[in-house]
Phi, psi and omega in degrees: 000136190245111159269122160238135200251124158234179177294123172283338159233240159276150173277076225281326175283323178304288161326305200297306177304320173301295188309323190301330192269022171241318203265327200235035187205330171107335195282070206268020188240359192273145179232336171209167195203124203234112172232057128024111149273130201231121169280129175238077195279162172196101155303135145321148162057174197291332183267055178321321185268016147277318184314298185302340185243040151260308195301301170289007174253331185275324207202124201259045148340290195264286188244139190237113160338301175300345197213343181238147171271183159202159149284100181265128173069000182192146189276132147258124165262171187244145175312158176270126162287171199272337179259052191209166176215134143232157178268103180249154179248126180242099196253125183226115164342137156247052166199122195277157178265160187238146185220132210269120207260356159265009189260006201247305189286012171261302170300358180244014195035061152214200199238067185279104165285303180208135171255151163185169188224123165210150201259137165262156174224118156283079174256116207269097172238133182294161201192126226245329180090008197290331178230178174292188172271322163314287186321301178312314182271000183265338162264326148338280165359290184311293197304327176193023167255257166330116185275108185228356180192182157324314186272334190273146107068137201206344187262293194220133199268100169325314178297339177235353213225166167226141157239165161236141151302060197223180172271148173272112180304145160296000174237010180286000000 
């Protein structure tokens, strides 16, 4: 099961990445930029969703109340306008995180087998149709997702992180 974790106001890392990736990159089509953190759980036994709410009621780990919303299973995203394209990233450590995952089932009562963690980004751009959509994401991509200088790329850093990449279906 993938718990996706967002901001309840503003998302203060997100803000900060847009404008940079508009005032100092240049990326004058982004109209909104979205970031999730998404939990990838797999419990011991059958009743994964009592697991899951003794662990989020046990332990503000994963999600803290006061300032994140969630998900289960599903990103929530906003529709694409018809003159816009979006674009997701899905950025993952290339060194896995270790997380004690028995001091986290002896205070939550639960049975957590395997943890891991990675982050998404939804970016939302205008898009005139003028070029393909690959093309449109294969210039993105360059301009400020894949990090190659100073002047390139922000979202993800090749030397510690891998992403995949795709367009967001219009009907997600």
């Amino acid at each position: 099961m993938i718990l996706y974790t967002y901001q309840k106001n503003i998302d203060l890392q997100a803000m900060s990445a847009s404008e940079s990736m508009k005032n100092d990159l240049g990326l004058k089509i982004l109209n909104k930029l979205s970031r999730f953190v998404a939990w990838d759980l797999e419990f011991d036994g059958e009743d994964e969703t009592i697991q899951l709410k003794n662990l989020l009621e046990k332990s503000f780990f994963i999600v803290n109340p006061n300032k994140e919303l969630y998900k289960i299973n599903a990103i929530p995203t906003r529709a694409i306008k018809n003159d816009e394209i979006g674009i997701r990233v899905k950025v993952e450590q290339k060194i896995s995180q270790q997380f004690d995952l028995d001091t986290l089932n002896k205070n939550c009562g639960v049975t957590l087998k395997r943890l891991s963690t990675f982050l998404i980004w939804d970016l939302y751009g205008s898009y005139d149709g003028t070029s393909s959509e690959e093309d449109y994401l294969d210039e993105v991509t360059d301009q400020v997702i894949i990090t190659s200088n100073s002047s390139k790329g922000l979202l993800v850093n090749p030397v510690s992180e891998r992403a995949t990449i795709s367009l967001i279906s219009r009907t997600s």
